[in-house]
C-alpha positions in Angstrom: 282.0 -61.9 70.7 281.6 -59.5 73.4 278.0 -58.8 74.4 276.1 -55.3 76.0 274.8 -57.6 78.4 278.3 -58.8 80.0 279.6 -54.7 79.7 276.7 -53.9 81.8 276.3 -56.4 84.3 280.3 -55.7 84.9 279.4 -51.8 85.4 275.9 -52.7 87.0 277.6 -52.5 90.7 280.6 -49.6 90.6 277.8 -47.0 90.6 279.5 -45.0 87.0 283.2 -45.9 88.5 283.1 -44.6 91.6 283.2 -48.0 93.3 285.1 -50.5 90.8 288.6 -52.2 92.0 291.0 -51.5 90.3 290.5 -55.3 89.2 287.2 -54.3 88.3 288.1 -51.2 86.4 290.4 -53.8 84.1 288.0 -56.0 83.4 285.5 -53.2 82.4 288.4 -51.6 79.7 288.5 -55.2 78.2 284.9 -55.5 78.0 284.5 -52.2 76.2 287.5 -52.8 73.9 285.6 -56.1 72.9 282.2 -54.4 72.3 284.6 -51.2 70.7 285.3 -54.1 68.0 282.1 -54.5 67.1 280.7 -51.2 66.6 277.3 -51.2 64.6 277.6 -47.8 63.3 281.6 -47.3 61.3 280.7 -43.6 61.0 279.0 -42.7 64.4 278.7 -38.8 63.5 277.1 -39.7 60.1 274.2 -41.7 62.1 273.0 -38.2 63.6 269.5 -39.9 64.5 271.9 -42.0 66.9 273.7 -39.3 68.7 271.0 -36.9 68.8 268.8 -37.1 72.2 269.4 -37.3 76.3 271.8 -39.5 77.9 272.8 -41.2 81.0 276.0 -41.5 82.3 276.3 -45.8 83.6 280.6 -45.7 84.0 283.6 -43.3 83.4 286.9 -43.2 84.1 287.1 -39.4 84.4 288.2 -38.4 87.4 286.7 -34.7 86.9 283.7 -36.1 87.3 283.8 -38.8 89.8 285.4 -36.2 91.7 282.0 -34.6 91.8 281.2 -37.4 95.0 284.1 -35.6 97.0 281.8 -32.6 98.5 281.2 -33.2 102.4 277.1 -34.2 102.6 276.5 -34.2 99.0 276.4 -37.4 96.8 276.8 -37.6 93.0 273.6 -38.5 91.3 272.7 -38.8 87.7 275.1 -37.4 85.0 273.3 -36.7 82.0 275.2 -35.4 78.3 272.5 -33.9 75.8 273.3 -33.8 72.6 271.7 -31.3 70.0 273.3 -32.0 66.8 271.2 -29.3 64.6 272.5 -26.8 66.8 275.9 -28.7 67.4 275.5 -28.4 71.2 276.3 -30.3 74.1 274.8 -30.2 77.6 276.3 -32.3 80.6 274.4 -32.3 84.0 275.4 -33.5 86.8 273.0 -33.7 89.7 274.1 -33.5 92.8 272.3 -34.5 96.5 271.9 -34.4 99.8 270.7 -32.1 102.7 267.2 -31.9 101.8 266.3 -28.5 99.7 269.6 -28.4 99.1 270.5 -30.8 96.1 272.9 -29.4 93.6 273.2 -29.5 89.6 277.0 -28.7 87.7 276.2 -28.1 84.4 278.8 -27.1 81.6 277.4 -26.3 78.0 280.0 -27.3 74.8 280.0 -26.5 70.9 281.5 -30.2 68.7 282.9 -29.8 65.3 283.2 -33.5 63.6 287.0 -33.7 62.5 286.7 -37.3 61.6 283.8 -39.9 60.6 284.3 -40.3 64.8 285.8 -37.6 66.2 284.5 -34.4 67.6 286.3 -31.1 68.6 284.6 -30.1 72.1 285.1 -25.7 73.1 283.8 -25.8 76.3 281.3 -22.4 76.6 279.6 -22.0 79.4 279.1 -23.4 83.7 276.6 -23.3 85.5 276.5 -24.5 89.3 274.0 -24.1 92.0 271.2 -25.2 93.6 268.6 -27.1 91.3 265.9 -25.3 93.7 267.4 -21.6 92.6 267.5 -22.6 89.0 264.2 -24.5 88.7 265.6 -27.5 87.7 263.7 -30.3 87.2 264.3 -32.9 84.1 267.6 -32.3 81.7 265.5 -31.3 78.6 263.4 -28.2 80.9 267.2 -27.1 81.7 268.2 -26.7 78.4 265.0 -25.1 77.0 266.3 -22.6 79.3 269.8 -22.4 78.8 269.1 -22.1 74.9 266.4 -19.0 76.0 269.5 -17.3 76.8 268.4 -17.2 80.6 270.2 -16.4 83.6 270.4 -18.0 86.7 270.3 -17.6 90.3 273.7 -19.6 90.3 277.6 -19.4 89.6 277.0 -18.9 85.8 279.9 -17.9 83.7 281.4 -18.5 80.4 284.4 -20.6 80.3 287.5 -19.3 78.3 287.8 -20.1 74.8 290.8 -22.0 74.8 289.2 -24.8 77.1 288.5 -27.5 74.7 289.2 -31.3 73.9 288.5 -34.1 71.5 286.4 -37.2 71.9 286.4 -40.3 70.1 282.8 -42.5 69.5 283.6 -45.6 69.4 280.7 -47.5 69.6 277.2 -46.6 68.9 274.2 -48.4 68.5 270.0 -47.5 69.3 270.5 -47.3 72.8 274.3 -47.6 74.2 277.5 -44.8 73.3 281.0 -45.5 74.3 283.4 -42.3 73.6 286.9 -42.3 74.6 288.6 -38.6 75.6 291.6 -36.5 75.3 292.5 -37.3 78.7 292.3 -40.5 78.3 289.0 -41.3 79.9 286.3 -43.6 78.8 282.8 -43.2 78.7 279.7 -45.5 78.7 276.2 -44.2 78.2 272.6 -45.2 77.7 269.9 -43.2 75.7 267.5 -41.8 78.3 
């Protein structure tokens, strides 16, 4: 039976993907197929008190956002995904760093419809990129207090077109680890902050 412990001492050292082989990026898929087998919770989206909270990106596949390390001086840092499910929202964060004073956040905000007892439907809604300074960012949850006050930022904030969406499937889920598979074919693993 495949463990949490072996799928995150295999991911402990690629800092979220950015650094696996591609013999290590193998290895990883196995090890989350494994674990996929013996998901805990059938019906992820029925366990709301599961999916509900802050989360922390440990490895991906998705090259949208490991692409986020590519800016000259700046370094990827956290990448957190919120989920609200009274309110069926989704906030991911991605914080960004380097010159001093000058660290970065990219932010996009998402509605999910369940359409299966493990799939959601994501419409992308709204970006928001800039300097965490100018927007007063400080922890993931402050952010989205704001966000959901409706304010506006001293940043590239704009609503993202209504036919930008996808689908992702949980596939495992337990009290403190998620592991969702995308659209595109990209794989996520995630701790509860």
């Amino acid at each position: 039976m495949m463990t949490k412990s072996t799928l995150l001492a295999a991911i402990a050292g690629t800092n979220r993907g950015l650094l696996a082989t591609e013999s290590q990026k193998q290895a990883i898929l196995a090890l989350i197929s494994g674990l996929e087998d013996f998901n805990p919770t059938p019906c992820p989206l029925e366990a709301t008190h599961l999916l509900e909270g802050d989360w922390r990106l440990l490895y991906t596949t998705s090259k949208a956002l490991l692409n986020l390390d590519r800016f000259p001086f700046y370094k990827l840092g956290h990448i957190h995904q919120c989920i609200r499910v009274e309110t069926t929202s989704v906030y991911n964060i991605a914080e960004i760093y380097g010159l001093p004073s000058l660290e970065g956040l990219v932010s996009v905000t998402a509605k999910f419809q369940p359409v299966s007892e493990r799939r959601v439907q994501v419409k992308f809604q709204r970006s928001i990129i800039g300097l965490q300074k100018l927007v007063g960012y400080k922890l993931p949850a402050y952010f989205i207090q704001q966000i959901e006050s409706g304010e506006k930022f001293i940043a590239i904030d704009f609503p993202i077109k209504s036919d930008q969406q996808g689908w992702l499937d949980i596939t495992y889920i337990d009290s403190d680890l998620r592991i969702a598979r995308g659209n595109e074919g990209s794989v996520f693993v995630l701790s509860k902050a």
